[in-house]
N, C-alpha and C positions, 0 to 999 in steps of 0.2 A: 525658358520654361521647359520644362521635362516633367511630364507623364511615365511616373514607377508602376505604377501597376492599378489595374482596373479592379474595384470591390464588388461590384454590382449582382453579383450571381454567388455570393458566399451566401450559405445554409443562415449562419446567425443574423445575416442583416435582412433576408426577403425570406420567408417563409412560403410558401406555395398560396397559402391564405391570404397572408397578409398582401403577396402581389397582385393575387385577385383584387383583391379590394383596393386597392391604389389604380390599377388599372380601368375600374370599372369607374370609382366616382371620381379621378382626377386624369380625365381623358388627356389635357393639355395645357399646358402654359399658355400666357398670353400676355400680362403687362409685365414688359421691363426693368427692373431696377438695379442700383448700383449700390454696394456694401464696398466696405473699408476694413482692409488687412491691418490692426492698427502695426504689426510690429513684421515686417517681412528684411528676412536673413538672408544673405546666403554668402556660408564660405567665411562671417565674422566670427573670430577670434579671443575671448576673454576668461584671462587667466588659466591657458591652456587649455580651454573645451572650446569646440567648432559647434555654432549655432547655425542653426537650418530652420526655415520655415517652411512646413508642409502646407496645403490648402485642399480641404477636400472637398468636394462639388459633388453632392447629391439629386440625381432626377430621378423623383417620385413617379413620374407620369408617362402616359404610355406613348410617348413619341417623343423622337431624340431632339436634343435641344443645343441652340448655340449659342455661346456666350462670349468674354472677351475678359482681359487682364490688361492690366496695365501697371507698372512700377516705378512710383516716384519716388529717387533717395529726399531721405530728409534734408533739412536748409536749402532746398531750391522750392520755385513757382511752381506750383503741380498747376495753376491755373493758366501756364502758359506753353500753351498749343500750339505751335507750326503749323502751318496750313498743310495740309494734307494728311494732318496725323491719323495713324490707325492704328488701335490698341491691339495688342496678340488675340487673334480667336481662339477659338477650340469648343471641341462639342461633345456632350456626353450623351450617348445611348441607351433608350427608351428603359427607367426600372434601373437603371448602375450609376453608380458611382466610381469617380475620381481622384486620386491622390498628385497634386502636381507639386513638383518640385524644383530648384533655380529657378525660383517667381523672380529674381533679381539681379542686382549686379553684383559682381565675387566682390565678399570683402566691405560691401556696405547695407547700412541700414537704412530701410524705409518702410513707404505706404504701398499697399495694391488696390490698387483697384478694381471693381468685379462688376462684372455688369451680367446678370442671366434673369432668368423669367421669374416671374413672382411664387410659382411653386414649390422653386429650386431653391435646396438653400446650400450655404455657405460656410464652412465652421477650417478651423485652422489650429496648428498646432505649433512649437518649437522646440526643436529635438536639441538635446546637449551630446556629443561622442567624444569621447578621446579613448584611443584604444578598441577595445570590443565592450564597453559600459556604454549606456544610451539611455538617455533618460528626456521626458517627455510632459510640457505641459503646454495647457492650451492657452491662445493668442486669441486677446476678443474682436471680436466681427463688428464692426460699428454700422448699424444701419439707420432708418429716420426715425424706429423705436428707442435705440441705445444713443441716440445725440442728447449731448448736454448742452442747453441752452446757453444763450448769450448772455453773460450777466449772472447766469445761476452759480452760487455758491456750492464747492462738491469738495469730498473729502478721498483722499486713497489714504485709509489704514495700515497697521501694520508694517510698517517701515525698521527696518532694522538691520546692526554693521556689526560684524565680529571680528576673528582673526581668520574664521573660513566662511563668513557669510558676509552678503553683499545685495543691497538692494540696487536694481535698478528701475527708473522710472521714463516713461515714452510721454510725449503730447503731439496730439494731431487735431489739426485744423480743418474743418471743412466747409470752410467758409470760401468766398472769393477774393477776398482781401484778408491781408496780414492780421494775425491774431495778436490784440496785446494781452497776456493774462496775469495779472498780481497774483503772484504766487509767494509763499511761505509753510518752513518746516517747522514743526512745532513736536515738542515734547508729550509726553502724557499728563504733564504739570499744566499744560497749556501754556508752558515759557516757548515763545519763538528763536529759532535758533538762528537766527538770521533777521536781520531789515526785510521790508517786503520787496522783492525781486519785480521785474517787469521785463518777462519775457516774452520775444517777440515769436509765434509760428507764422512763418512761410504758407500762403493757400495750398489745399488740398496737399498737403505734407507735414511732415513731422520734427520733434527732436525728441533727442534720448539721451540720458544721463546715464552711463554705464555704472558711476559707483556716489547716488542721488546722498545719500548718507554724508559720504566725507564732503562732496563738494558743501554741504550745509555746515560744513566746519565742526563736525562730530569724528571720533576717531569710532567709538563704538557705544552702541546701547538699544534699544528694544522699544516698543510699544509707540514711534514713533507718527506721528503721520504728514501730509503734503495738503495742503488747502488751498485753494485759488479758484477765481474767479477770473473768465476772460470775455472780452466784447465780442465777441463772436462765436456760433455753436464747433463742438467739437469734442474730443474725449480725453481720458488721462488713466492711467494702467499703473502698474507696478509689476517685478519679476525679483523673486527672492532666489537668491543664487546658493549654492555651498560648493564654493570654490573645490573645495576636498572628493566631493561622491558627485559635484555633479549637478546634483537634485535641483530643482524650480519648483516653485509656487507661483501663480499669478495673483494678482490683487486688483481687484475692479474696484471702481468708484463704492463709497457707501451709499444705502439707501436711507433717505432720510425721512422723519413722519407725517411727509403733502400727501398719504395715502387715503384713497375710498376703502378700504379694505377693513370691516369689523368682526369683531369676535361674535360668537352664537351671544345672542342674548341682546347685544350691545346698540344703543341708537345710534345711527350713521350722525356726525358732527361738522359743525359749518372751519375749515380750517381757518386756523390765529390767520387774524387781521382779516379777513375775508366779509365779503357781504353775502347772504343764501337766500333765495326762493326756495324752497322743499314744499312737496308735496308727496307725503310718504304713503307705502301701501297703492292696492290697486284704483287708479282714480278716473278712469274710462274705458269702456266698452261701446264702441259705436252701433248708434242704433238709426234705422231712418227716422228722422226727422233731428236726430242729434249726433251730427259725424262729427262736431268738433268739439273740442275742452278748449277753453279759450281762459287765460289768464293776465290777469293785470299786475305786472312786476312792481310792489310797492318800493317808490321814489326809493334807494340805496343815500347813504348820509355823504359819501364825497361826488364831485362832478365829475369827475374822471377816474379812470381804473387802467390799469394796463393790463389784463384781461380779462376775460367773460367765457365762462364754460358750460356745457350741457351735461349731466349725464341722465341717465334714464334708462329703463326698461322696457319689452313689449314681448310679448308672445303672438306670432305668427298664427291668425287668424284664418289663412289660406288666402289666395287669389281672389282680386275681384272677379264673378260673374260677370258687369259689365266690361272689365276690358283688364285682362293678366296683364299684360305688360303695359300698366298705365303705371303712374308717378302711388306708389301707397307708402304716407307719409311716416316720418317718426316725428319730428317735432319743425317748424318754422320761429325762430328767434329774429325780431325786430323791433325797431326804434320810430318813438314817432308817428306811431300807426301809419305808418304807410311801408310799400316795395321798395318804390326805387329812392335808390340809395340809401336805403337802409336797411337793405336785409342782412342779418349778422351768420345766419346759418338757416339754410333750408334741406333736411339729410330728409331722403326717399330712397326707397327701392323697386327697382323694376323687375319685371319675372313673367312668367319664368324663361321665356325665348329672348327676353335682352341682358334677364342674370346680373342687375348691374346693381352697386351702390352710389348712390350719387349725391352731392353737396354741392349748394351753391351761394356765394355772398355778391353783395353789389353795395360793399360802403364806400359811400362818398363817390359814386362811380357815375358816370354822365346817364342820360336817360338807354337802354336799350344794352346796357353794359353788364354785363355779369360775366364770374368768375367763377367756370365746374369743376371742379373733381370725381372721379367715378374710379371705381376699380370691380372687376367681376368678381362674381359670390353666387355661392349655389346655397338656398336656403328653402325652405316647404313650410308646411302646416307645421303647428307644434311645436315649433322650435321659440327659446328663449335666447333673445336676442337681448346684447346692452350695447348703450351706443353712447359714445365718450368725445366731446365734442372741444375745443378750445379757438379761441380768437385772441393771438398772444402777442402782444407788441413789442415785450421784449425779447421776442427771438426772432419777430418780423416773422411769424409762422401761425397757420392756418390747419390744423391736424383733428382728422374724423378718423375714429375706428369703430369698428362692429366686432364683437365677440358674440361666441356662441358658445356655451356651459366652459369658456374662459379659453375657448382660440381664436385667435386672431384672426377674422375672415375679410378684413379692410385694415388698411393704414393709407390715409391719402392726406397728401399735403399741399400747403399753397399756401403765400405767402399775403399777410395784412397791406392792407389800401390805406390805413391810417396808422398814427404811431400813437393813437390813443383811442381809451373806450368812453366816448365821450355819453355819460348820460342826458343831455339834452331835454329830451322831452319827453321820456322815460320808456321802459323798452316791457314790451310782451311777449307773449310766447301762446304760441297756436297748435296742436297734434291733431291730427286727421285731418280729411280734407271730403270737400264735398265734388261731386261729380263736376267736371271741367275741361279744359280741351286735351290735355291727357294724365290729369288727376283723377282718383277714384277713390271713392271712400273704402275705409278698412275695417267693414262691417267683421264683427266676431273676430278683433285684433283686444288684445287685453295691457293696457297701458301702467307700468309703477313706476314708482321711486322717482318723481321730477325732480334733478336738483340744478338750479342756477346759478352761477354763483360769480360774483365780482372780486376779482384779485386788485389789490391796491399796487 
């Protein structure tokens, strides 16, 4: 690993302003987490250009920060660790950033791994040179926002072989065990240009197809793309080459229409096959004698779902008087009218001297047993908060996030207790809370947009 040079103090990246203000409200990091290089170089070789992976590490915050790398060529175990392993550290200096380079072994391709503080972030690049030409495109960062679930069907577009262009395509696993994914290249005709393939990824590593095109038995053509589907979460990229100048494009997964996202005018819609509870516009404002909204989830038509989501809105009412840093709620999802073991989702915030977001479930879980999640956030009066909640079996994953006028102030994850949502005896949903051993109601909190909803 090699450190080219430090950004931190250039005119166009910190403004004198702007470092004010990162300094002042983003005093310090604090939870850990780990992102995925999907495609790190160094020193490989194709069709005479030298490929390089840059990774640059930027610290927002006003105290230096340390982190760590780690690089696994592709077709081997990245899940398997030596006892006493320790990943390369290195530390970036309060407000700068980093450009690091030989993240790898000469000559091969792989994953990196990154582990720094939730502040920090992460972004990467891959340079082509031969000669004094250098040309430059960016490498996606996969973290627990950009993972493609287990099972989930994803598309890389734009696939296409010339006589100086060359797709290549990467897959990385971040799973603990072996990935199998059915994969197939397909035309624009939707004719498959191949049998369905069953390839295997290696845990927490990669593979990569230098020339993804021909190996599909195409000599040349356009408008191509890759589809698959694998049992485990993890990501899949594309890199458009022109052997001739050099030049790259990247190709990320497509997006496809499971979006909350409406045009002005438009009613928010329950998605194909889905089951919804909606309750639209502002539908609670807690008052004494009336802290909670309390709903009864009408029976859904199957017994089972494989998962059940939350979203919803609130505007930040301010701190309870009785007790700031008590639990002030966003919503409780359960089954069964009771707690234990069946709580599906309980998302609170504490404030302001604990700053925290928190979630808790206890499905199917013995009495006295629960499962938290928390991560810090700094939020006040006034603020429009959306909070996006899922219980998802088929990726064995448990993910709450907070947005505020659409940044991301939470992303916390945990994994399902059961491998199904079983409606049983039918499931409610509760928002606010009344005064309790460190609950507090959220008097002058303004409650919208509930939506429930059961995935088949």
């Amino acid at each position: 690993m090699t450190l080219t040079h430090p950004e931190g103090r250039r005119p166009r990246l910190f403004t004198a302003l702007l470092l004010s203000l990162v300094l002042a409200l983003l005093a310090a990091p604090s939870i850990a987490g780990t992102v995925y290089v999907a495609l790190a170089s160094t020193g490989v070789t194709l069709e005479g250009w030298n490929l390089e992976t840059e990774v640059t590490v930027v610290n927002p915050t006003g105290n230096s920060i340390d982190g760590s790398m780690h690089f696994i060529p592709n077709y081997t175990d990245g899940a398997d660790r030596p006892d006493g392993f320790e990943p390369m550290p290195f530390s970036v200096p309060a407000g700068e950033s980093m450009v690091f380079t030989d993240v790898g072994n000469a000559g091969e391709n792989g994953v990196l791994e990154v582990t720094v503080p939730d502040l920090v972030s992460v972004s990467a690049e891959l340079v082509s040179t031969s000669g004094s030409v250098r040309n430059v495109t960016e490498v996606p960062v996969v973290g627990s926002a950009q993972l493609i679930g287990a099972s989930d069907f994803h598309t890389v577009n734009g696939l296409r072989r010339s006589s100086d262009t060359r797709t290549s395509v990467g897959m990385i696993n971040l799973s603990h065990s072996p990935n199998s994914c059915l994969t197939q290249t397909v035309n624009a005709a939707g004719t498959p240009l191949l049998p369905l393939l069953d390839i295997t990824v290696q845990p927490f590593s990669g593979v990569f197809f230098a020339d993804a095109v021909l190996a599909s038995g195409v000599d040349s053509g356009s408008d191509m793309r890759l589809q698959l589907a694998c049992d485990g979460p993890g990501y899949t990229y594309g890199i458009v080459r022109n052997t001739t100048t050099g030049a790259m494009n990247t190709l990320r997964p497509g997006v496809d229409g499971d979006s909350r996202l409406t045009p002005p005018g438009a009613t928010e819609a329950c998605p194909a096959g889905a089951y919804c509870f909606a309750v639209q516009g502002m539908f609670h404002r807690p008052t004494p004698g009336n802290e909670i909204a309390h709903f009864n989830i009408p029976t859904p038509p199957l017994a089972t779902y494989s998962a059940v989501a939350v979203h919803m809105r609130a505007v930040h009412g301010g701190w309870s008087s009785i007790e700031a840093d008590g639990l002030h709620n966003f919503f409780w999802l359960y089954r069964n009218g009771i707690w234990r073991g069946n709580t599906f989702g309980y998302a609170n915030l504490r404030g302001p001297n604990k700053n925290l977001m928190r979630n808790l479930t206890n499905v199917n879980e013995a009495a006295g047993i629960t499962n938290t999640t928390s991560a810090n956030v700094s939020v006040s009066q006034g603020d429009v908060l959306d909070v996006d909640y899922i219980y998802d079996t088929r990726s064995n994953a448990i993910r709450t996030t907070l947005q505020r006028d659409g940044t991301v102030l939470a992303d916390m994850f945990d994994q399902t207790t059961s491998n199904m949502v079983h409606i049983e005896g039918g499931f409610e949903i509760e928002v606010g809370l009344v005064r309790g051993h460190v609950e507090v109601p959220t008097y002058n909190w303004e409650y919208s947009d509930l939506w429930v909803i059961f995935y088949p």
